[in-house]
Steps between C-alpha positions, in 0.01 A plus 500: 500500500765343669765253465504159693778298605349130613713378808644218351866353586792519228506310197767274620564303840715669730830487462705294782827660391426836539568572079166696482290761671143569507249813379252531720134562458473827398314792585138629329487831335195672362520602170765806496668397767795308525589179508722384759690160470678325775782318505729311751890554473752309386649344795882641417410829420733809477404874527529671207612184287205307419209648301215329462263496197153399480378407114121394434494198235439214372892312479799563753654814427845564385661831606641692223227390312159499642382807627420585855211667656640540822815555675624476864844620671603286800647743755526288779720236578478109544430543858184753514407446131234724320155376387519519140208708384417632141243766470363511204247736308170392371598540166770314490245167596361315218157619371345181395336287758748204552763250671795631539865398579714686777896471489723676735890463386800627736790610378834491672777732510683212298215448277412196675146482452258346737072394425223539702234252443245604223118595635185505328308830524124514334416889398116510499355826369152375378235515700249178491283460172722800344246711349172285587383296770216304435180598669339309817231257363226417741378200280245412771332763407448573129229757486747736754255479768483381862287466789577499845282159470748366186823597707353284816426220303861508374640473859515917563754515248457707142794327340664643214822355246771631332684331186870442545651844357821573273789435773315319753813408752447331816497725765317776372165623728213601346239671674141570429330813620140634429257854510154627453447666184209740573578652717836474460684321775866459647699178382474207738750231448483113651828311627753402214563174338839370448543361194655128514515414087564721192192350305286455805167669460434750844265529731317773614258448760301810658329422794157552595530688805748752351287583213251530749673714718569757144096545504503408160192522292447528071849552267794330636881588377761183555886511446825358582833628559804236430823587652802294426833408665666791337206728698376560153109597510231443237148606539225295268157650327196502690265244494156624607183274689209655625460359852148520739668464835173614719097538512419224231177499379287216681179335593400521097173391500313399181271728268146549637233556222201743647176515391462097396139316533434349812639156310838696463427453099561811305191523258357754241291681714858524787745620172263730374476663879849680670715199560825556685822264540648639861852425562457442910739676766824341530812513783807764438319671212699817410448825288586482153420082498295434141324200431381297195188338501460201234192279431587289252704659250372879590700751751437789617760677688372717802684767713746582584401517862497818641560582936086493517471125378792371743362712797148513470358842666203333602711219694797632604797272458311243281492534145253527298255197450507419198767678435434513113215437305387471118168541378439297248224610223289219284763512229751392736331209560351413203863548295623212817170265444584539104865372558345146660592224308255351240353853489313368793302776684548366826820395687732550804775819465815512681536793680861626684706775591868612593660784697759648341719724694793703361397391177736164559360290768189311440261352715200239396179469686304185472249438248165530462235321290238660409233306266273715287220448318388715209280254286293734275157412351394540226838243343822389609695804434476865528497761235838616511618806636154557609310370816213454338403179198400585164237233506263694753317712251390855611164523632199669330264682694182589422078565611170394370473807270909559417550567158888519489711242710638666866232778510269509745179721425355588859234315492701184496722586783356244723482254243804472342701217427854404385545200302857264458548377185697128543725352286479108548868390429807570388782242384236231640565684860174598671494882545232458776356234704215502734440676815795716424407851663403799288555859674390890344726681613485922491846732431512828474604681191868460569453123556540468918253256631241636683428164698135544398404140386197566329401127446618135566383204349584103425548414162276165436524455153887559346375513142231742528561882505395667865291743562552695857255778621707791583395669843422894487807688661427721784574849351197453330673356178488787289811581247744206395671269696732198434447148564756172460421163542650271724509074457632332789575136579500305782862385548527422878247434781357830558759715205358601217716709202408673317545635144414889323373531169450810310354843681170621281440860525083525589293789462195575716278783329341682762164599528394728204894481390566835667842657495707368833296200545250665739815626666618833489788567273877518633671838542727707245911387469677773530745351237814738463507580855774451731422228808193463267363198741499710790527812531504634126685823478590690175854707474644748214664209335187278447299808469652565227270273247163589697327279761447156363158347674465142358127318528503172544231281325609141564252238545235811572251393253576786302329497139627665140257866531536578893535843577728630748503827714868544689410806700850680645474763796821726561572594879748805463715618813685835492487556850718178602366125605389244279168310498514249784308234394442306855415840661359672233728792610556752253238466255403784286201596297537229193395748276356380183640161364560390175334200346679261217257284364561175314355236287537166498647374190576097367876588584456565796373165563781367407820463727812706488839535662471679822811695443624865558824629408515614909514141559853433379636217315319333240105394465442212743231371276244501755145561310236717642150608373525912578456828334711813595415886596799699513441891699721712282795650668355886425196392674690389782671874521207664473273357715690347749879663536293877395620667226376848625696483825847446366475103499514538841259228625511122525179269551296204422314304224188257553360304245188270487251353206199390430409246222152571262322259362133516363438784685609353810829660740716251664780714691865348599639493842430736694278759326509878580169665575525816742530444825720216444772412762791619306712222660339249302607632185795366324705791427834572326786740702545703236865789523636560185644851631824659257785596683517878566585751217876611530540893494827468246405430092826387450377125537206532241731624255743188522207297520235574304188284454501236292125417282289296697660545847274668758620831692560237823777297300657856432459641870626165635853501271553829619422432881729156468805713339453765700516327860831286336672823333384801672774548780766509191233782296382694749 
């Protein structure tokens, strides 16, 4: 802080008769200095007579009385007199910011006394604001952000303002400076402004090309440093923008929909296929951009963009083109189409997107409208939440000598039909109208379309139920199979939609009704096993509870009183190398196998969880039609590990079955007769070695074995705590 002194003349005029002398403009101290105060002599002075006395105050002093804070010796005479000076300490000054009076009084040797002319001195120890300064307000700007664009347009100036502050005084400079937040940068300031009025509001204009020149870009940190006459500083807050000084995003084209008909009409049969919404290529497109993709009322937000989308590998220094893209799936669509007005089931959407960079700065392409059309026969409205209506009954299929609806004797297979059961209204709407188009179409069992239309017709009579001939399929149409109907309606030259209705589950009895269908039946599940789907393999863990071998009877036309053989070979190894089964490498003598037989009972005709405990979790709930042959676990050690040579060995299990019915043998996939390539075989890896016996007994007395727990639970505590403690036991 320091103390100022304003160059101003005395309080009086000057005086012609010489009566009065003058204090001059004193010097500035910093705070703990001294102050030093001038003063011209008394015209007449005498050395070591007069004594001068300088007293701070409002009214003239009166010596004797007042008290002085200064005093001054002459020791010169009248004709080289001294310069008067008082040096005074800063604690003898005032403390309180003020305007103060200055009164120098000389003293004779004859107690003649003689006045200098009083002088106002202003001690300033505040610096502007005091405490707070208020913060720079760029009120252009409200949401703190700024392009390089929004600068230009506002002449190349980001201009920011600052409220008159506490002790505002003319003459004080203010001056603005600014720095990158991440990464940090060093303060850059702009030129000062004077300030002219103590309520004016300031200025601060930064220009373009020196924000420029910082290589500014995101989080912005503003402040202002106000210095008054007194050389008093104050530094304000920080007001933060977020500024995009370079590499805009441009050349934002609009939303491209793939995949449309020819028409550029999105229709049932175009939403129910992959649709995509691309967001094209676009100028200055930088890692870590996202962008939001709206039609209508519906956004998705893609990204962000990562270096392989702004530089495309395949076109170096391009990026990608499109640079994003959505598929959009049928609900998609259809939850758009059901947000038309009126309910209508045709209209235009609105499709858009923006950049969005730094999470702050956002950037709108141009729009899109996209009309789609997803009128639905059989009504005005679909079922909700479904694709499909609920007035398209299921169909009913059935041949010249059927006795049950959707079974097929083999005879009929060639002559069956499927009839359509029509309702004629509903609310006075028409459900159907003539010469809309009825498809059969066939799914699998998990309900993916195989794109086998099996039939196609016209419907010429809306009030009459329809009766389609259903085409043989071309894998000879044993087993069961699933068929759906589909109505469609012409809504556009050349578009038809279409509409679903229920899947019927068919079955199509093959000749005599044989097990398989006339096909042979599907190989054992190895059901416990680990990498069951591939290459099954059975440890000690799993081993544990036996081999699990799970036959599958689903849809096999499997009747209550077949008889089942599961015949299981054992391929021991003691001599190292396991059955390879692309090679046949390895293959022992099979020895004798063991046969599990099993019949047919009403529940197992009925479906059950396909669950095991090795599965984790909870049951899934999905129902399967099996029956279950578990190997026990002693069979596994004798015949495949080899109880009489230690447990030494390691092998391989195959399993296959046959199904008996009315004398007649119909075997599973593969069957094993000898001289049968052992690769075909499915076989189970089968190593359910113990760990080696430890020479010390001192582990099976601390652990001893607990009911129920086989000897390789035992050996394989003692093997665990042994490799973990054995260093510290010897």
């Amino acid at each position: 802080m320091r103390i100022t002194i304003p160059a101003a003349k005395p309080e009086f005029p000057d005086d012609p008769d010489g009566q009065f002398f003058y204090i001059q403009t004193p010097d500035l101290p910093a705070t703990g200095e001294t102050l030093r105060i001038h003063c011209l002599p008394y015209t007449y002075q005498a050395p070591d007579e007069d004594i001068y006395y300088l007293f701070i105050q409002d009214d003239p002093p009166v010596l004797g009385r007042d008290g002085a804070v200064g005093r001054f010796v002459a020791a010169q005479s009248d004709g080289t007199p001294d310069l008067v000076s008082f040096n005074l300490a800063f604690n003898d000054v005032p403390k309180t910011d003020g305007l103060y009076r200055l009164w120098v009084v000389c003293q004779g040797l004859t107690d003649n006394e003689y006045d200098a002319l009083p002088y106002w001195l202003i001690l300033d120890y505040t610096p502007p604001g005091g405490r707070e300064l208020p913060l720079i307000l760029f009120a252009d700007y409200p949401t703190g952000r700024a392009t390089v664009l929004d600068i230009l347009a506002a002449g190349g100036l980001l201009r920011g303002s600052v409220a008159a502050y506490k002790w505002q005084v003319p003459g004080d400079k203010v001056t603005g400076m600014f720095r990158n937040v991440s990464p940090p940068g060093e303060w850059i300031t702009i030129d000062p402004v004077l300030v002219v009025d103590a309520r004016e509001t300031i200025i601060l204009d930064f220009p373009l090309e020196v924000l420029l020149a910082a290589n500014l870009e995101g989080l912005v940190e503003f402040r202002y440093i106000a210095v008054d006459k007194a050389l008093n500083p104050a530094e304000s807050a920080s007001t933060y923008m977020n500024l995009l000084m370079r590499s805009l995003p441009s050349g934002l084209r609009a939303p491209v929909f793939t995949e449309t008909a020819p028409d550029g009409v999105i229709y049932e049969e175009q939403a129910r296929r992959s649709m995509t919404i691309s967001v094209p290529a676009y100028a200055n497109a930088a890692s870590g951009d996202v962008i939001h993709v709206w039609i209508d009322e519906f956004r998705w937000i893609l990204g962000p963009l990562v270096a392989a989308d702004v530089d495309d590998p395949s076109n170096p220094g391009n990026p990608r083109n499109p640079i994003v893209k959505r598929l959009l799936s049928y609900e998609d669509i259809r939850a758009i189409v059901d947000r038309f007005p009126g309910a209508a089931q045709a209209g235009t959407a609105v499709a858009r997107y923006a950049v969005i960079r730094f999470n702050e700065f956002e950037f709108a392409s141009p729009v899109t409208n996209q009309r789609i059309n997803l009128i639905l026969p059989p009504g005005p409205d679909p079922e909700p939440g479904t694709p499909g209506h609920e007035a398209i009954r299921p169909l009913v299929a059935r041949g010249p000598t059927s006795d049950e609806d959707n079974v097929i004797p083999a005879a009929d297979i060639l002559l069956s039909t499927a009839t359509l059961r029509w309702e004629s209204a509903r609310d006075g709407v028409p459900i159907y109208r003539d010469f809309d188009l009825v498809e059969i179409h066939e799914l699998t069992d998990d309900g993916t379309d195989l794109g086998r239309v099996t039939t196609r017709i016209s419907i010429t009579d809306e009030k009459r139920d329809t009766v389609l001939r259903i085409d043989s399929r071309p894998d000879n149409a044993t087993g069961v199979t699933w068929f759906q109907p589909w109505v469609g309606r012409l809504v556009a030259p050349g578009v038809i939609n279409f509409a679903m209705g229920p899947v019927t589950r068919v079955v199509y009895l093959a000749q005599n009704d044989i097990p398989g269908g006339g096909r042979l039946l599907p190989e054992v599940s190895f059901r416990n096993a680990l990498n069951r789907d591939t290459r099954p393999a059975l440890n000690l863990q799993r081993g544990r509870s036996g081999a699990l071998i799970r036959i599958y009877i689903d849809e096999k036309n499997i009747r209550s009183g077949d008889f089942f053989e599961v015949t299981v070979y054992y391929n021991q190894r003691t001599s190292g190398g396991v059955f390879d089964p692309l090679t046949g490498n390895n293959a022992d003598d099979l020895g004798t196998p063991d046969v599990f037989r099993h019949t047919i009972e009403p529940r197992d005709l009925q479906p059950k969880d396909d669950w095991i405990p090795e599965d984790g979790g909870s049951p899934p709930g999905a129902d399967r039609y099996f029956f279950d042959i578990r190997v026990p676990y002693v069979t596994l050690i004798n015949r495949i590990i080899g109880a009489s040579n230690g447990q030494k060995g390691y092998g391989s299990l195959w399993a296959t079955y046959s199904v008996r019915r009315e004398g007649k043998d119909y075997p599973s996939v593969p069957r094993y007769r000898p001289g049968t390539p052992p690769r075909i075989i499915k076989h189970l890896i089968v190593d359910i070695r113990t760990p080696p016996a430890l020479s010390s007994t001192t582990l099976g007395q601390r652990y001893p074995a607990r009911p129920g727990w086989p000897p390789a639970i035992i050996d394989g505590l003692a093997c665990f705590f042994f490799q973990r403690h054995g260093a510290r036991h010897g």
